[in-house]
Backbone atoms as SQL, in Angstrom:
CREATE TABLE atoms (id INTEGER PRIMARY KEY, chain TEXT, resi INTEGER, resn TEXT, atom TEXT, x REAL, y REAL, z REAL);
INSERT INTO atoms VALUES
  (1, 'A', 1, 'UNK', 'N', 29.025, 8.238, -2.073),
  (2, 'A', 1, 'UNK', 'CA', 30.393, 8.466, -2.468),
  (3, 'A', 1, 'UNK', 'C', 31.242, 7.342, -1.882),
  (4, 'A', 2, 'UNK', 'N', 32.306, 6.632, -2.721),
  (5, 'A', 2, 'UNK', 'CA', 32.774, 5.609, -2.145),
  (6, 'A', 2, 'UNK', 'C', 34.203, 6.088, -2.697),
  (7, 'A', 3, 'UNK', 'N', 35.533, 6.180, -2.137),
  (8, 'A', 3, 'UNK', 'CA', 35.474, 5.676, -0.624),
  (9, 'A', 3, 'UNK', 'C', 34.897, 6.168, 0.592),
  (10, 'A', 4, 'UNK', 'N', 34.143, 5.810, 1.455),
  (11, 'A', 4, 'UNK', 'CA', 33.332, 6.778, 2.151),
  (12, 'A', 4, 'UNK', 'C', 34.672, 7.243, 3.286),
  (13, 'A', 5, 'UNK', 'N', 35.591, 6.614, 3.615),
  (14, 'A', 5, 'UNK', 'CA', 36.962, 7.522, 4.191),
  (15, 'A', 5, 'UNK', 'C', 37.446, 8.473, 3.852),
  (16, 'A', 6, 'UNK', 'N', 37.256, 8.560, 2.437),
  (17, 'A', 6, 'UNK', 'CA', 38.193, 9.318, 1.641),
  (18, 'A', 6, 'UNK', 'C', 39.433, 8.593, 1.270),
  (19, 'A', 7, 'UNK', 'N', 39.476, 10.055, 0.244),
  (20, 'A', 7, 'UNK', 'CA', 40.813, 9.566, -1.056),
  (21, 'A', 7, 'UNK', 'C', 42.489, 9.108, -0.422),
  (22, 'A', 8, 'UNK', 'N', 43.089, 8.341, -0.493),
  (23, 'A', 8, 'UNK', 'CA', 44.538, 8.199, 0.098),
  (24, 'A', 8, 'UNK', 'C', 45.209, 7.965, -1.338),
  (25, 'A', 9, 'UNK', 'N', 45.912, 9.657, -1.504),
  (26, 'A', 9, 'UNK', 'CA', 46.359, 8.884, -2.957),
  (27, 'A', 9, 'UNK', 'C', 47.707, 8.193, -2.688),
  (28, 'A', 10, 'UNK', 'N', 47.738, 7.709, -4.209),
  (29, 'A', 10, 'UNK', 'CA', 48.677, 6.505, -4.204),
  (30, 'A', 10, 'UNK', 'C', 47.983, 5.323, -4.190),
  (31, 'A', 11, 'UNK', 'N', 47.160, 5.345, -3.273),
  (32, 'A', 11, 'UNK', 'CA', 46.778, 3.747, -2.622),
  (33, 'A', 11, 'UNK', 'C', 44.863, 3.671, -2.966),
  (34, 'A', 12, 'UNK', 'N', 44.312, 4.532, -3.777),
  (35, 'A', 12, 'UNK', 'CA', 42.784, 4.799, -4.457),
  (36, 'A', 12, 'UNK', 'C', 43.233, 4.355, -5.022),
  (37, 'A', 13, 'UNK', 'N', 42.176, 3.061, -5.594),
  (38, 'A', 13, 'UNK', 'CA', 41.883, 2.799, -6.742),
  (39, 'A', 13, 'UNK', 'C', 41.388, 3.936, -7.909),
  (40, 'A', 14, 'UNK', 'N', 40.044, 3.807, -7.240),
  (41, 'A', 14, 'UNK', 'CA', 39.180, 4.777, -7.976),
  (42, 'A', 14, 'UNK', 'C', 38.256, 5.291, -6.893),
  (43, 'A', 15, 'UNK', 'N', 37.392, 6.185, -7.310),
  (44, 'A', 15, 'UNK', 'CA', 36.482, 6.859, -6.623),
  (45, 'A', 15, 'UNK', 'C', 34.926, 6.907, -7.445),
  (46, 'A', 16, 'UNK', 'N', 33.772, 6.887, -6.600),
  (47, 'A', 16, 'UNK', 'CA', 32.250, 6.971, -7.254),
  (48, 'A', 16, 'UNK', 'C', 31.487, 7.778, -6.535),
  (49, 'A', 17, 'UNK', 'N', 30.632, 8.324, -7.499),
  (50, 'A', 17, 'UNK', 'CA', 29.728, 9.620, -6.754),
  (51, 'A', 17, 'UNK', 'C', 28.561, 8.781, -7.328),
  (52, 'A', 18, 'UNK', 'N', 27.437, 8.603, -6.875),
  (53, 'A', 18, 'UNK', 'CA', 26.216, 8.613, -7.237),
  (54, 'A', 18, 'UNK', 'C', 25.207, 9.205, -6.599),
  (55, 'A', 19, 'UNK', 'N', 24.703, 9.383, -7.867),
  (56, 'A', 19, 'UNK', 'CA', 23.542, 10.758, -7.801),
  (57, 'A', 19, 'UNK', 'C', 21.940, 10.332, -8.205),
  (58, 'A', 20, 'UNK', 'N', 20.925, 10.125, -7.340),
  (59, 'A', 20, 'UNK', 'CA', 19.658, 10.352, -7.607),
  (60, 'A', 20, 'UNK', 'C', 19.265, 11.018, -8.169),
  (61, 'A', 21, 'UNK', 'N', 17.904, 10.295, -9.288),
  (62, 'A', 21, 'UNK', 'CA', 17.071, 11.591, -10.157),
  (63, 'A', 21, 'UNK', 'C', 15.524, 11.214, -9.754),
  (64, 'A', 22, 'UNK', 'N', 14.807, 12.027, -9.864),
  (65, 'A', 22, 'UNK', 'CA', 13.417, 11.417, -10.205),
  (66, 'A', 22, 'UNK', 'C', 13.333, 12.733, -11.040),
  (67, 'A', 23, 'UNK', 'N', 12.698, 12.558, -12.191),
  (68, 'A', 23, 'UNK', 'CA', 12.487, 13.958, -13.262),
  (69, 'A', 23, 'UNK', 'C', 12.077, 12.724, -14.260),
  (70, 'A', 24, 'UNK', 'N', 10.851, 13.756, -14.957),
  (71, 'A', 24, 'UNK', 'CA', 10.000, 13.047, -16.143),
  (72, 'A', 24, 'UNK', 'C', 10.571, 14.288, -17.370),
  (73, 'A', 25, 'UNK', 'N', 11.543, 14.853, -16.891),
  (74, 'A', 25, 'UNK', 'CA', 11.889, 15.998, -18.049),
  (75, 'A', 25, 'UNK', 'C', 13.504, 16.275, -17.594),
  (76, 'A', 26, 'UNK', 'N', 14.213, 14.971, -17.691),
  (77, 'A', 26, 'UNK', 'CA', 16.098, 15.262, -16.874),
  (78, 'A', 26, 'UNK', 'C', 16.617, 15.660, -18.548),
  (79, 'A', 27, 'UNK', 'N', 16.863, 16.318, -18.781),
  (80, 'A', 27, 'UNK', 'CA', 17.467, 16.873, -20.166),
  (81, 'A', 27, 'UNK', 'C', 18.545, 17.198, -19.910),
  (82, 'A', 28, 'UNK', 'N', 19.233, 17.472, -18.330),
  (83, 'A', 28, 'UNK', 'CA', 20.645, 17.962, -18.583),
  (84, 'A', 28, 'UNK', 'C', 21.451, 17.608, -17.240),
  (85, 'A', 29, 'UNK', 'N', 22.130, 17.354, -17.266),
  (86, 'A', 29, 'UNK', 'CA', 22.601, 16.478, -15.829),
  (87, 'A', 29, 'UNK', 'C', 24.073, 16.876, -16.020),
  (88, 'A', 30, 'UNK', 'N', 24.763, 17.477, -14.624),
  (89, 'A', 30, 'UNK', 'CA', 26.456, 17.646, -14.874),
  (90, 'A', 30, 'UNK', 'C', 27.060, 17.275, -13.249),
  (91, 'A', 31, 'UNK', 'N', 27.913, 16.618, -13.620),
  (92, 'A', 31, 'UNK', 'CA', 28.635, 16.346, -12.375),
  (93, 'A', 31, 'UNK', 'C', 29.736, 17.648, -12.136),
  (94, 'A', 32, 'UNK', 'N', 29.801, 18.200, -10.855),
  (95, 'A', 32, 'UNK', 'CA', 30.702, 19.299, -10.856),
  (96, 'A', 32, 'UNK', 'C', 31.960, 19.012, -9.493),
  (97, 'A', 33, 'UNK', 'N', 32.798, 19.533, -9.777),
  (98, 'A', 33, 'UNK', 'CA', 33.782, 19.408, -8.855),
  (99, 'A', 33, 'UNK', 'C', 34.251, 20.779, -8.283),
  (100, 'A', 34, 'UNK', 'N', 34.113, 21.432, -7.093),
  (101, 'A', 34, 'UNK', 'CA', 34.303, 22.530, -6.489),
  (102, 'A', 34, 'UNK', 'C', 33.703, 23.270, -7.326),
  (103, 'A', 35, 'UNK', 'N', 32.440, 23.627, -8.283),
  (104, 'A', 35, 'UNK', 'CA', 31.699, 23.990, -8.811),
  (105, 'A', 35, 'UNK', 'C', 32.336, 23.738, -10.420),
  (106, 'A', 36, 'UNK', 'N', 32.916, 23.569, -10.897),
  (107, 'A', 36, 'UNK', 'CA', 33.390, 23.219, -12.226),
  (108, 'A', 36, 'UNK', 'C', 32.843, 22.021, -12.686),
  (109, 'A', 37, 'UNK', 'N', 32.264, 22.242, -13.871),
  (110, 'A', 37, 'UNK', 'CA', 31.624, 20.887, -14.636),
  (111, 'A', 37, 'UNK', 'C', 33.011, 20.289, -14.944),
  (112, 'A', 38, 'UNK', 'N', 32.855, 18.467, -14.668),
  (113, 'A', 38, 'UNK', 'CA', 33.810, 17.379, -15.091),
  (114, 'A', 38, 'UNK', 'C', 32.835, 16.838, -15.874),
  (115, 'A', 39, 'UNK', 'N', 31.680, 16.395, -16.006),
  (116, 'A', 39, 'UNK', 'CA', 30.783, 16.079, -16.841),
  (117, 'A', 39, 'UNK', 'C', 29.376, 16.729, -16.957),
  (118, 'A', 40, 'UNK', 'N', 29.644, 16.711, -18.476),
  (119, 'A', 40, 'UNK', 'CA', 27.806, 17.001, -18.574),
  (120, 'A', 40, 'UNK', 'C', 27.321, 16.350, -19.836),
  (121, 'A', 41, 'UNK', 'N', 25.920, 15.899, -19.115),
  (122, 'A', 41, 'UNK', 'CA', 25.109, 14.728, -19.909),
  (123, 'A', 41, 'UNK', 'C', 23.878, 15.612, -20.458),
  (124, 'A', 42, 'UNK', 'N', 23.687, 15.501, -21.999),
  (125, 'A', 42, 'UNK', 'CA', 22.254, 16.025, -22.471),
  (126, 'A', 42, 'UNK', 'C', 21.596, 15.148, -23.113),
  (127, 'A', 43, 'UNK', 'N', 19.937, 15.052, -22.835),
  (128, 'A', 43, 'UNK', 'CA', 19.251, 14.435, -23.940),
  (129, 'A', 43, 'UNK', 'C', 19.146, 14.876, -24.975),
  (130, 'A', 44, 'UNK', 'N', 19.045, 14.472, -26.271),
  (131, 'A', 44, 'UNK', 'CA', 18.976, 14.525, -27.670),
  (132, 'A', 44, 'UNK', 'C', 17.795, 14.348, -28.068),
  (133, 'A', 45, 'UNK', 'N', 17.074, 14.891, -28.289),
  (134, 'A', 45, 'UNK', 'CA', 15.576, 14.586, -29.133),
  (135, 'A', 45, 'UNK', 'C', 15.855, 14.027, -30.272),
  (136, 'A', 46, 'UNK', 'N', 16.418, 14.405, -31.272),
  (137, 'A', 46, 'UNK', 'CA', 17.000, 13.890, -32.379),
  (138, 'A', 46, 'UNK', 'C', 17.349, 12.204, -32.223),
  (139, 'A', 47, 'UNK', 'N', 18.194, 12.390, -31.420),
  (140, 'A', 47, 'UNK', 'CA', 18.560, 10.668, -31.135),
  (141, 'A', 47, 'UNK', 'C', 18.001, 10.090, -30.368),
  (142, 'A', 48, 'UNK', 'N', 16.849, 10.512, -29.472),
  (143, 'A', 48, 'UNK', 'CA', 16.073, 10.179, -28.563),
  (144, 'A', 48, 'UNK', 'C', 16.978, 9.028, -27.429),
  (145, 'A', 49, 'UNK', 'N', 17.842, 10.349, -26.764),
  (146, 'A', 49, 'UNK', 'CA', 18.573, 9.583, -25.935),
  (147, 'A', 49, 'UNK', 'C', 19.619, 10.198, -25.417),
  (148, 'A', 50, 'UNK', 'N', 20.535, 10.167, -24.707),
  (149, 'A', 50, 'UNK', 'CA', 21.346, 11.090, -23.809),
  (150, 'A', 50, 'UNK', 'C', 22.601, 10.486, -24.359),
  (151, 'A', 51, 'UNK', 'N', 23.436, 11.720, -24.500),
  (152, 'A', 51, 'UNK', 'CA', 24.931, 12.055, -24.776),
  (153, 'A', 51, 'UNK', 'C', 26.053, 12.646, -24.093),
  (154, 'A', 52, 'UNK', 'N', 27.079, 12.419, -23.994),
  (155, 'A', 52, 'UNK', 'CA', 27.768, 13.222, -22.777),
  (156, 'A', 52, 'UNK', 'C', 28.266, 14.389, -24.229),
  (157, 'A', 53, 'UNK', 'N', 27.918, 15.304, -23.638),
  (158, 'A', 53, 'UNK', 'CA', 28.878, 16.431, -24.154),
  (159, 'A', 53, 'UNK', 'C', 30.791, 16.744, -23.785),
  (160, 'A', 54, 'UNK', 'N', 30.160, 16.710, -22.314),
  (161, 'A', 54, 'UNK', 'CA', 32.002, 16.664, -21.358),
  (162, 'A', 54, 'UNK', 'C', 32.400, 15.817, -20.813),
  (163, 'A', 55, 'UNK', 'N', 33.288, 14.961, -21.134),
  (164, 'A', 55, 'UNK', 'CA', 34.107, 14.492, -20.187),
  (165, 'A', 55, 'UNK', 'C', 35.280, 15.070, -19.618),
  (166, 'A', 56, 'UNK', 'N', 35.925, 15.340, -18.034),
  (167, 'A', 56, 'UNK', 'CA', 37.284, 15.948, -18.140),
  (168, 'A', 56, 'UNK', 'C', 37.842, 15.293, -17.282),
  (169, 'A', 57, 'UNK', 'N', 39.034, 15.763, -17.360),
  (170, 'A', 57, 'UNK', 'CA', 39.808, 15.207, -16.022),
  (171, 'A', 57, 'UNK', 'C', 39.700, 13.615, -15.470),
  (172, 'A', 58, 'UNK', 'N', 39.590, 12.979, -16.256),
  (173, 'A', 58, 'UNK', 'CA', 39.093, 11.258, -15.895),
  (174, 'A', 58, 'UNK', 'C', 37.625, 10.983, -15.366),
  (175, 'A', 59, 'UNK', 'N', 37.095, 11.940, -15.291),
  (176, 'A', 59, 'UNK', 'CA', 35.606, 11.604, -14.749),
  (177, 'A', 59, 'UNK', 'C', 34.670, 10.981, -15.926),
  (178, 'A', 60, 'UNK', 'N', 33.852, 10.340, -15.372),
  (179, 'A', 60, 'UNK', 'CA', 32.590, 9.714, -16.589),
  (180, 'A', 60, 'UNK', 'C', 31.756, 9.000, -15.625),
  (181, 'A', 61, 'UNK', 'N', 30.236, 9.307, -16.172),
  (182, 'A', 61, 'UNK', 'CA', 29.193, 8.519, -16.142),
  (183, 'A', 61, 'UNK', 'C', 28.826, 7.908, -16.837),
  (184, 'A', 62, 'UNK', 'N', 27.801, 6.955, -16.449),
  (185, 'A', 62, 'UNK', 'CA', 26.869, 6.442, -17.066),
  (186, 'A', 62, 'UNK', 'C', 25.499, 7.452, -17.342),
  (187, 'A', 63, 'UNK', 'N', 24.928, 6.770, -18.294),
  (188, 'A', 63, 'UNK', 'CA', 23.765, 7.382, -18.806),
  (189, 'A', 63, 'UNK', 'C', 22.688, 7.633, -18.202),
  (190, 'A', 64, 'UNK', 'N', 21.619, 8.611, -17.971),
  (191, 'A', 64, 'UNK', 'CA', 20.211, 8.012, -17.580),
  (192, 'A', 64, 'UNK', 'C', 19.738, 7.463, -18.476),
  (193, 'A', 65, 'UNK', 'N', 18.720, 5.946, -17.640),
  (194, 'A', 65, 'UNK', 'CA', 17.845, 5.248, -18.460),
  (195, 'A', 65, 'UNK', 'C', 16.228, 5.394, -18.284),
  (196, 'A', 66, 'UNK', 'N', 15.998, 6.295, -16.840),
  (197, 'A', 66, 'UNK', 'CA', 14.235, 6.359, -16.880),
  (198, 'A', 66, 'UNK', 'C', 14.039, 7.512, -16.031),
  (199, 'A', 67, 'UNK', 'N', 13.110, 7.579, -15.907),
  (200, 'A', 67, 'UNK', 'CA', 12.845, 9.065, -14.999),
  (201, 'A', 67, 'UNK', 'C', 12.782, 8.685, -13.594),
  (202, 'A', 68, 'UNK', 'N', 13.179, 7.713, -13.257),
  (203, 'A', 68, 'UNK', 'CA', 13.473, 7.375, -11.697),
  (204, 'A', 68, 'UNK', 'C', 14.921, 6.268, -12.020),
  (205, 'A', 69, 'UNK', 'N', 15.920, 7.341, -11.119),
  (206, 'A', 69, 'UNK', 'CA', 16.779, 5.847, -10.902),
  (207, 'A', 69, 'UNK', 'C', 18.560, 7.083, -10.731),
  (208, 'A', 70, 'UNK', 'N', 19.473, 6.214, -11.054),
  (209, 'A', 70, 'UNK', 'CA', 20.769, 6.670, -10.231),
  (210, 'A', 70, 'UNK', 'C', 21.871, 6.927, -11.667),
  (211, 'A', 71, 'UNK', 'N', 22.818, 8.140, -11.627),
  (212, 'A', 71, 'UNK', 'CA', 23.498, 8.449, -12.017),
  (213, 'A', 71, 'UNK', 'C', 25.141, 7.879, -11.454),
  (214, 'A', 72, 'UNK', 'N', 25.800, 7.464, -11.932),
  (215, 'A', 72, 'UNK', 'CA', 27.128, 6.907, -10.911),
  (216, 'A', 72, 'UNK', 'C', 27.882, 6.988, -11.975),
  (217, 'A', 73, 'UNK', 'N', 29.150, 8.292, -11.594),
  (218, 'A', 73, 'UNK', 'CA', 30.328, 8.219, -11.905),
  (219, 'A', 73, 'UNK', 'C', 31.390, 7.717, -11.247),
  (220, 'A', 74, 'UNK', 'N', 32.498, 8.133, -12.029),
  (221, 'A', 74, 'UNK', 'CA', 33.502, 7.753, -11.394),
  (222, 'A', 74, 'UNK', 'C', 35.106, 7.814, -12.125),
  (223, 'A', 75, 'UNK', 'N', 36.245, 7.837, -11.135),
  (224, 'A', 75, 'UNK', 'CA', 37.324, 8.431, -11.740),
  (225, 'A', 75, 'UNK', 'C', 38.263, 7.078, -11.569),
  (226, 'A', 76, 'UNK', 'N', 39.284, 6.551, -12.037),
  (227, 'A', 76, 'UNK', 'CA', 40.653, 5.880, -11.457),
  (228, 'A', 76, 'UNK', 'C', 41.189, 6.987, -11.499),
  (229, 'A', 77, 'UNK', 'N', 42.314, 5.987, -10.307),
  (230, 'A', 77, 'UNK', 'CA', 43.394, 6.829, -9.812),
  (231, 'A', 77, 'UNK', 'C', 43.278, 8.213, -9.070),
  (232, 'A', 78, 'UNK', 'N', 42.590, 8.674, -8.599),
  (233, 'A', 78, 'UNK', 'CA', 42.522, 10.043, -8.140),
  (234, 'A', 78, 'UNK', 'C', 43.868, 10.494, -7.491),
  (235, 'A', 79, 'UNK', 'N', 43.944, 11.877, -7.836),
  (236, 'A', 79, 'UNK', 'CA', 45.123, 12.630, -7.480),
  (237, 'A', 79, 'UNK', 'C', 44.408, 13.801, -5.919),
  (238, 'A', 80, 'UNK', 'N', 45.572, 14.200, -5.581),
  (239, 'A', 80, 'UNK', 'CA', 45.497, 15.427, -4.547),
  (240, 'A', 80, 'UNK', 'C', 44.291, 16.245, -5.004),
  (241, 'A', 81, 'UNK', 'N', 44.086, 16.554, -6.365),
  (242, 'A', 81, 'UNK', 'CA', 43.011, 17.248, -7.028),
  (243, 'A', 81, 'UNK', 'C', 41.616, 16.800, -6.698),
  (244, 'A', 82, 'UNK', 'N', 41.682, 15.902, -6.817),
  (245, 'A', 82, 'UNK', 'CA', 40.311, 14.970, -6.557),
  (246, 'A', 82, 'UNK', 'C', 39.906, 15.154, -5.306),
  (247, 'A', 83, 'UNK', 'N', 40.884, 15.571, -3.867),
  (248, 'A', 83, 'UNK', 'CA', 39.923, 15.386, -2.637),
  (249, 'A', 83, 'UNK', 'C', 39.253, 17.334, -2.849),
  (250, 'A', 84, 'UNK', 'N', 37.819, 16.888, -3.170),
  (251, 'A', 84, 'UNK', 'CA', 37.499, 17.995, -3.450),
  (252, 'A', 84, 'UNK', 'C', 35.716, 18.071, -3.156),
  (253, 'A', 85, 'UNK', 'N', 34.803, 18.524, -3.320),
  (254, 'A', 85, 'UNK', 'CA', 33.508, 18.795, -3.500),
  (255, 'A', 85, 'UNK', 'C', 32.749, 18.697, -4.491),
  (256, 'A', 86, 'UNK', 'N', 31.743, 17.828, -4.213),
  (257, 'A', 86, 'UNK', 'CA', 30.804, 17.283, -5.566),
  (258, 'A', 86, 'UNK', 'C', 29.735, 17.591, -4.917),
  (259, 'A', 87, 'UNK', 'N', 28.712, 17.977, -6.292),
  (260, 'A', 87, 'UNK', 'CA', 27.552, 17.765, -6.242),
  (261, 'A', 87, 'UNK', 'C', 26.840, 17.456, -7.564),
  (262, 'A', 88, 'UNK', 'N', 25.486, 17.191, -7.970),
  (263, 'A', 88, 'UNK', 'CA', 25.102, 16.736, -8.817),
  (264, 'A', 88, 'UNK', 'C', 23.870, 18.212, -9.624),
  (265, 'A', 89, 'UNK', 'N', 23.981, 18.253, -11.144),
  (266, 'A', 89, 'UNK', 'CA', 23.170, 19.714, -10.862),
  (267, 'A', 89, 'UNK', 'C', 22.382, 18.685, -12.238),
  (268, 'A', 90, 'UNK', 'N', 21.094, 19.549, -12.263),
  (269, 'A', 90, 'UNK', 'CA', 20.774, 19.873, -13.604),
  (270, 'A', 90, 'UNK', 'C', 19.674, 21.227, -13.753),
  (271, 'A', 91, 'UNK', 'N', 18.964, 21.390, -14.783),
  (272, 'A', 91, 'UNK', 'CA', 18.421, 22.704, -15.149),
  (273, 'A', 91, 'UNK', 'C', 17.792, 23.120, -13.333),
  (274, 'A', 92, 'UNK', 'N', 16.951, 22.092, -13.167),
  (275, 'A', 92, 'UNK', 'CA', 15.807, 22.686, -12.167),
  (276, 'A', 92, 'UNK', 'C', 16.956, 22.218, -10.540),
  (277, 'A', 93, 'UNK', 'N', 17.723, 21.438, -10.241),
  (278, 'A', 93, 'UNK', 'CA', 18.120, 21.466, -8.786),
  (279, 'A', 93, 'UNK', 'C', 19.670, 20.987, -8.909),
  (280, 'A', 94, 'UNK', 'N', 20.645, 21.428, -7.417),
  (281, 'A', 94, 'UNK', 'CA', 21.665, 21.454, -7.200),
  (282, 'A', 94, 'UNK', 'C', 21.794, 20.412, -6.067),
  (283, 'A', 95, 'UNK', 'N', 22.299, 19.599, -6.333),
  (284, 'A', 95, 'UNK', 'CA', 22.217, 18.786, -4.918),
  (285, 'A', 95, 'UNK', 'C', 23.088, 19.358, -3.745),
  (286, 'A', 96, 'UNK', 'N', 23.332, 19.124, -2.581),
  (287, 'A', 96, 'UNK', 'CA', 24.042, 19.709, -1.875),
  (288, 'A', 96, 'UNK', 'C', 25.737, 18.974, -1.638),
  (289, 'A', 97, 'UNK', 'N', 26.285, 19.962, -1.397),
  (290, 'A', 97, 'UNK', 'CA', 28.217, 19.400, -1.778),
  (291, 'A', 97, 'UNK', 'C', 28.108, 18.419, -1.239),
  (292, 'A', 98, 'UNK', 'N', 29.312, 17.286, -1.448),
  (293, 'A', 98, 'UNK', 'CA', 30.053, 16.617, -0.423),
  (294, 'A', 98, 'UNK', 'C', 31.059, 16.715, -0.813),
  (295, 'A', 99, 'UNK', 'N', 31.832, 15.920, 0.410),
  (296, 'A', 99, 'UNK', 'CA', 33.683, 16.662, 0.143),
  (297, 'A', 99, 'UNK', 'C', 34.270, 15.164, 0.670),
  (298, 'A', 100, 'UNK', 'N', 35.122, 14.706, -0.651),
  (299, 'A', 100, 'UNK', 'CA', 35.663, 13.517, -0.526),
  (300, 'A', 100, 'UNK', 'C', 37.152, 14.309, -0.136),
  (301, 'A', 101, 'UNK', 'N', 37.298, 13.685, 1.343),
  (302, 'A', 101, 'UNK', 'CA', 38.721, 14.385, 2.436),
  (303, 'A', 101, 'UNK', 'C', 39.582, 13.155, 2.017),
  (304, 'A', 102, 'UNK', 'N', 40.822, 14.182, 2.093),
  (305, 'A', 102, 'UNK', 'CA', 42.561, 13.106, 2.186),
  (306, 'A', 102, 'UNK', 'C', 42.280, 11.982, 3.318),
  (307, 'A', 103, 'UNK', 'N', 42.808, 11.025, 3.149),
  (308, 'A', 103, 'UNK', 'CA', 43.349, 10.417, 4.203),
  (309, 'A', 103, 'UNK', 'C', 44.699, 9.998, 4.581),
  (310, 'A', 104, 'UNK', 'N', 45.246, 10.007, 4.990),
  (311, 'A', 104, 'UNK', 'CA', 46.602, 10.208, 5.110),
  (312, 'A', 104, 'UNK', 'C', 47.007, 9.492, 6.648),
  (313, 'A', 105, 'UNK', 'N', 48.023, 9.699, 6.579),
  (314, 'A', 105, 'UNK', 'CA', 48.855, 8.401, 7.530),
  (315, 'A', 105, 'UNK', 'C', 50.210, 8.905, 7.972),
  (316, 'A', 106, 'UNK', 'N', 49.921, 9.322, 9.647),
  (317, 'A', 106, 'UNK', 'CA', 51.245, 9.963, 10.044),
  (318, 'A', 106, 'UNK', 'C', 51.961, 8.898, 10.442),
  (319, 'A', 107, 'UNK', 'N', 53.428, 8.732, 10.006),
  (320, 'A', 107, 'UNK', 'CA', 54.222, 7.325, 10.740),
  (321, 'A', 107, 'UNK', 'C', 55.094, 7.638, 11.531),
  (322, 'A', 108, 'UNK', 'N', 55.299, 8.986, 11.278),
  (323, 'A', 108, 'UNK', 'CA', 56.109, 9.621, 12.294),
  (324, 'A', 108, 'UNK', 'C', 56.453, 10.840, 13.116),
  (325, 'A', 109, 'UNK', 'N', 56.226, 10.743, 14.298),
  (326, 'A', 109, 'UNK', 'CA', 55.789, 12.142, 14.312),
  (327, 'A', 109, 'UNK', 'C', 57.640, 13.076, 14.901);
């Protein structure tokens, strides 16, 4: 997850989650935020190849391309909303949360 400080809004660019796969059968992949899907990716037999079904809230990935290798989304601009909890799911495993924290800046006390 980058920024690995965390989010300072206003002053984020953007933010990236990437997510490891190894699966010889990844058919469904969703990025979630405090458990709510922001994206979800399915393979297509038909098109022999993966489609996002969801995009929300500014989030998007990239595609998988093999049965070993990395998923990496990512948002501009993140809001107050965004310092929140991700993890990566699909049919068979849940990865475990992380929590991209405010950072913030007291100038005065």
């Amino acid at each position: 997850m980058t920024p690995a400080e965390g989010i300072e809004v206003g002053n984020t660019y953007s933010i990236s989650i990437t997510c490891q796969y190894k699966s010889y059968n990844l058919l469904d992949f969703k990025l979630q935020q405090n458990g709510n899907t922001v994206v979800h990716i399915l393979y297509s037999p038909m098109k022999k190849g993966y489609k996002r079904l969801k995009t929300s809230d500014g989030f998007d990935c990239d595609l998988p391309v093999d049965i070993i290798g990395n998923v990496t989304c990512w948002k501009y601009n993140p809001t107050c909303k965004d310092v929140a909890a991700y993890s990566c799911k699909t049919f068979y495993k849940t990865s475990k949360r992380k929590v991209f924290k405010a950072v913030t800046e007291i100038s005065h006390l």
